[in-house]
C-alpha positions as CSV (number, residue, x, y, z in Angstrom):
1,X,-17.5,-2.7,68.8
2,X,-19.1,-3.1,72.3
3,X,-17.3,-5.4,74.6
4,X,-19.0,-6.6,78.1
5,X,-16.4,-8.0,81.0
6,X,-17.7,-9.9,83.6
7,X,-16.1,-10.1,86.4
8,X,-18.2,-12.1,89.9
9,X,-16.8,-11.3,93.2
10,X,-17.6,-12.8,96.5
11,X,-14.8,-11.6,99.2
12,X,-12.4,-10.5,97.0
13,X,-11.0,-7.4,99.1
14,X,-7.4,-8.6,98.7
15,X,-7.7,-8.8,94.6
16,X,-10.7,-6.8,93.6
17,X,-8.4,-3.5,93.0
18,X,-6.3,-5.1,91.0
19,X,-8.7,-7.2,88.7
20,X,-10.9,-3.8,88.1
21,X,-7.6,-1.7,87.9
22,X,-6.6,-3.9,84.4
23,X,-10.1,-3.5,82.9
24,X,-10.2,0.1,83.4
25,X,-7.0,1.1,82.2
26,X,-7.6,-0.7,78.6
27,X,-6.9,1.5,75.8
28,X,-10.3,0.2,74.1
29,X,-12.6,2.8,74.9
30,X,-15.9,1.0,74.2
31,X,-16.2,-1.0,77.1
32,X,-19.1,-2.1,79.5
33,X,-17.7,-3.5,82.9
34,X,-20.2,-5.7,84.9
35,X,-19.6,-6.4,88.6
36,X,-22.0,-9.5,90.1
37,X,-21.0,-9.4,94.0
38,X,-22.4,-12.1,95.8
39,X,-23.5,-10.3,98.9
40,X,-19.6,-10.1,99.9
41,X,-19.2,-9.7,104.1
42,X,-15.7,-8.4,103.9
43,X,-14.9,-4.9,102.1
44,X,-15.1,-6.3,98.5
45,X,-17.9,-4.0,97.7
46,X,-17.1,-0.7,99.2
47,X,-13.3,-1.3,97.4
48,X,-15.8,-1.9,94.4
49,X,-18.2,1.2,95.0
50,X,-15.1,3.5,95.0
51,X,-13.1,2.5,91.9
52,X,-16.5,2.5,90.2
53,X,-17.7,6.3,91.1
54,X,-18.3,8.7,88.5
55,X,-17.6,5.8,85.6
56,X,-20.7,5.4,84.0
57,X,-19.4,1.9,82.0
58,X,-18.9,0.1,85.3
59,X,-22.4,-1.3,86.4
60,X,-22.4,-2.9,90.0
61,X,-25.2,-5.9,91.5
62,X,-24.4,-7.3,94.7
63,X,-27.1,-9.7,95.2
64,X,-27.4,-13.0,96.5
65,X,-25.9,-16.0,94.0
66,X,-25.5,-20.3,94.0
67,X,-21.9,-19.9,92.9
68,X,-19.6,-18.2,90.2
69,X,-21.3,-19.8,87.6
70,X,-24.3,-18.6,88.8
71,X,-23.2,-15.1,88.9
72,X,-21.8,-15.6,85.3
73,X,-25.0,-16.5,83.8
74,X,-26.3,-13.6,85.6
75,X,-23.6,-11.1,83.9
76,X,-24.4,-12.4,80.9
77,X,-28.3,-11.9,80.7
78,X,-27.3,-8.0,82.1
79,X,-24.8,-7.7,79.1
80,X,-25.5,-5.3,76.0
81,X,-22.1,-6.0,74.1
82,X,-21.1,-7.6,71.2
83,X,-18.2,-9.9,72.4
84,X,-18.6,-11.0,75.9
85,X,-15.4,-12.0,77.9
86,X,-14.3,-13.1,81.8
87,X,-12.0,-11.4,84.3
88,X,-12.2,-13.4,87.6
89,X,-11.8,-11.4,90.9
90,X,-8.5,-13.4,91.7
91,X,-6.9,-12.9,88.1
92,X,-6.2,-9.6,85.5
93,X,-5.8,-8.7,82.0
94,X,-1.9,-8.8,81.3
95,X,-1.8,-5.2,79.9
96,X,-3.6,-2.1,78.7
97,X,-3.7,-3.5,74.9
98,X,-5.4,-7.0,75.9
99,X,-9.2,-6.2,74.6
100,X,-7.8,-3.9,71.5
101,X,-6.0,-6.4,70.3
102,X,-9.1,-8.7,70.7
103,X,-11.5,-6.4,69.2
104,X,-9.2,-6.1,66.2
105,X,-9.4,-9.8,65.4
106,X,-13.5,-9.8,65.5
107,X,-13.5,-6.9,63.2
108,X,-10.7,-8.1,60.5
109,X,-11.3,-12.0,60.8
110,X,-14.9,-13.3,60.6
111,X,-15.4,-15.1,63.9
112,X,-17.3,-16.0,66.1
113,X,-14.6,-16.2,69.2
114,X,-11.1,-15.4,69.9
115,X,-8.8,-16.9,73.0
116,X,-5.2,-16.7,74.2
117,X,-2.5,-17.4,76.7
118,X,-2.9,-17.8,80.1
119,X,0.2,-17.1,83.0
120,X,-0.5,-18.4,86.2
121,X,1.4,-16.4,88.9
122,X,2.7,-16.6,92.7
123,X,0.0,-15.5,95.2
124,X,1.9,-12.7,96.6
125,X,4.1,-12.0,93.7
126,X,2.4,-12.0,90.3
127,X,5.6,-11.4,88.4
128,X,6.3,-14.5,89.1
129,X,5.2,-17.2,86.6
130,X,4.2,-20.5,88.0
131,X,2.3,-22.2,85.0
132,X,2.6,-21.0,81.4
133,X,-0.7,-22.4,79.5
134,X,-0.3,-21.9,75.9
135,X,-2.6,-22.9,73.4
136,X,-3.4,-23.3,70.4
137,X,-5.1,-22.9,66.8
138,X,-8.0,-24.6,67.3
139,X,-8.8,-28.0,65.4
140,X,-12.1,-30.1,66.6
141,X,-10.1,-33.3,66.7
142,X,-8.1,-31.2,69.7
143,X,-11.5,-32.2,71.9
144,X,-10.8,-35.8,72.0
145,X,-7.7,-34.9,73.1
146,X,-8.7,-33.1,76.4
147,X,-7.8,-30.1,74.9
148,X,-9.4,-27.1,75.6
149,X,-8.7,-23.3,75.5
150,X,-8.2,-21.0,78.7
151,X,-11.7,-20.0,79.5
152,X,-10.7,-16.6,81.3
153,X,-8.9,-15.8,77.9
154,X,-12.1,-17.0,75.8
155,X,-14.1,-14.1,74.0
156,X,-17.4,-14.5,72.2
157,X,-20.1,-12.7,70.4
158,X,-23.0,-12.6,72.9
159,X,-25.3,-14.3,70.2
160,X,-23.6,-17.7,71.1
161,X,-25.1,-17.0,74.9
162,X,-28.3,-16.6,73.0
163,X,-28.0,-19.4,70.6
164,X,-26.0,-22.2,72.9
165,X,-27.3,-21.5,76.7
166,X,-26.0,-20.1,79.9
167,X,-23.2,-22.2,82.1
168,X,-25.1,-25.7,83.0
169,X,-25.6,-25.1,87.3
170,X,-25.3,-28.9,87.4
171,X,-21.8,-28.8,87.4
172,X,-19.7,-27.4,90.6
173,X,-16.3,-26.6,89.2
174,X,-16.6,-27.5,85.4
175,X,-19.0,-25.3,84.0
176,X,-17.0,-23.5,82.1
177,X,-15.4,-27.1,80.6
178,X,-19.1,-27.9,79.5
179,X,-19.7,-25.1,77.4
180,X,-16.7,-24.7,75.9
181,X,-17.1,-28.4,74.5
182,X,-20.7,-27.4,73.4
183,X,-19.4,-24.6,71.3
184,X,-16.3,-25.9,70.4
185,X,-17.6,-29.1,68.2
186,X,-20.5,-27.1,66.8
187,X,-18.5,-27.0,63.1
188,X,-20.3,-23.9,61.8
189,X,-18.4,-21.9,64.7
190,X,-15.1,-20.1,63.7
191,X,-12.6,-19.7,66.8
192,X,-9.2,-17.4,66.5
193,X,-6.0,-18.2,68.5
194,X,-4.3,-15.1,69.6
195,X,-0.8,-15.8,70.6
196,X,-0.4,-13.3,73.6
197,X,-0.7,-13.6,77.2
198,X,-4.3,-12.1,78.0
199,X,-4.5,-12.8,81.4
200,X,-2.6,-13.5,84.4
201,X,-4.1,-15.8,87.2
202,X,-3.2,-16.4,90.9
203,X,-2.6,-19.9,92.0
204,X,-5.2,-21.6,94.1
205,X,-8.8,-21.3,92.1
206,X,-11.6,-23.4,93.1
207,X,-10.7,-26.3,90.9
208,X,-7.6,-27.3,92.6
209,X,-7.3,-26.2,96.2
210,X,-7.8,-29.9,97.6
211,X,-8.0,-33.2,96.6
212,X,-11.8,-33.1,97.2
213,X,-11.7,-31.2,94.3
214,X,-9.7,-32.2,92.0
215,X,-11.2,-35.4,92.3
216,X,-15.2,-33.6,91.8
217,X,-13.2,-31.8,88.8
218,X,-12.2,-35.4,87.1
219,X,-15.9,-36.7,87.7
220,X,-17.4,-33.5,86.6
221,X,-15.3,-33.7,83.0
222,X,-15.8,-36.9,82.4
223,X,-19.5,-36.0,82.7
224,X,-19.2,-33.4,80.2
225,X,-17.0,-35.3,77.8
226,X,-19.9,-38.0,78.0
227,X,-22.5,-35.4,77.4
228,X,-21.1,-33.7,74.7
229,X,-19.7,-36.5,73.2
230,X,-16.1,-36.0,73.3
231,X,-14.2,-38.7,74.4
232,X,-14.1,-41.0,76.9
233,X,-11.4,-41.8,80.2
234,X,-8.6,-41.4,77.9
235,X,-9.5,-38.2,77.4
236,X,-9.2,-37.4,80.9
237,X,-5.9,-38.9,81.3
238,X,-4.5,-37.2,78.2
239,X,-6.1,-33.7,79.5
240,X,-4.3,-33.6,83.1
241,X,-0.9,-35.2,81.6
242,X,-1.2,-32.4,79.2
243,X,-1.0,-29.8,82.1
244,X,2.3,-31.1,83.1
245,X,4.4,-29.4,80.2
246,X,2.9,-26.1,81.4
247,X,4.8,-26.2,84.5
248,X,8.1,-26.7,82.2
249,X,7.8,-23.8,79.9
């Protein structure tokens, strides 16, 4: 079973060794590794060039983008895999067993996605745990509820891409909640919780480094939940109180 990762980078240089370092060393062997730079200025890409000489599974683009979500819906389109999955320039898989143990659960369960846990870690020490977001098994009444699963730990089949749509470009920062809720109340769909840590994240990603954006982040759910049908303010409330208990774990 094919797996793509997708990993966009836009001057990354301090992270961008690490991120491709946990992607190459998985023990699945079966694994195409897309790189969208977004015309990086610092030495993102020539960190990128190196680390991807003479292995034929990592293709690179460096190309001009709108955004991350841009460059997502741009990985997607170049994938050829079977299951489709995220690893952000900042973050990394957890270990060398991460996309085996995923790949195991398409073929022995019949589903159409499997997610995880997610560890937020120090910037300068990533041993360090920070935020410990665990899910879990997925029920759609969860939605209402401002649940949602960890989108870096989220892996699909790439037929939902082709069935469901790319990542709206409407939306700034919440994307990623957007589809997620399209997918997730579509009954027919069958979603696996893997209990295991499958990526580690630095503090600081785009959705919370300032109050400018954590307020654009509320608006921009609440325009999802709307759209999708999901909820209403409560919702909202319920979904940032809900982070809380992942700073006490």
């Amino acid at each position: 079973m094919k797996v793509s990762i997708i990993t966009a980078t836009y001057n990354s240089e301090d992270t961008i060794e690490t991120c491709m370092h946990s992607v190459i060393m998985q023990t699945h062997e079966n694994i195409e590794y897309i790189i969208i730079d977004g015309k990086s200025t610092d030495r993102t890409l020539s960190k990128i060039n190196l680390l991807a000489k003479n292995r034929a599974n990592i293709r690179v683009f460096s190309e001009q983008d709108t955004g991350i979500y841009d460059a997502l819906n741009k990985g997607i389109t170049k994938s050829t895999g079977d299951i489709v999955g995220f690893v952000h320039s900042d973050d990394f898989l957890a270990d060398s067993n991460v996309i085996e143990k995923i790949v195991e659960v398409f073929k022995s369960q019949n589903v159409d996605g499997v997610y995880g846990n997610l560890h937020y870690v120090a910037l300068n020490d990533t041993n360090k745990v920070i935020r410990n977001w665990v899910s879990k098994t997925f029920k759609t009444k969860l939605l209402k509820q401002g649940w949602m699963p960890a989108h870096p730990t989220l892996y699909l089949k790439k037929e939902l891409y082709n069935l469901s749509g790319r990542f709206d470009l409407s939306y700034k920062i919440a994307a990623d909640y957007d589809f997620i809720l399209r997918i997730f109340k579509q009954n027919e769909l069958k979603f696996f919780y893997l209990p295991t840590v499958i990526v580690k994240m630095r503090v600081g990603g785009a959705s919370n480094r300032s109050l400018k954006n954590i307020i654009q982040k509320t608006k921009e759910d609440y325009r999802a939940i709307k759209k999708n049908q999901t909820g209403n303010w409560i919702t909202i409330i319920v979904k940032n109180f809900s982070k809380i208990k992942q700073f006490l774990t």
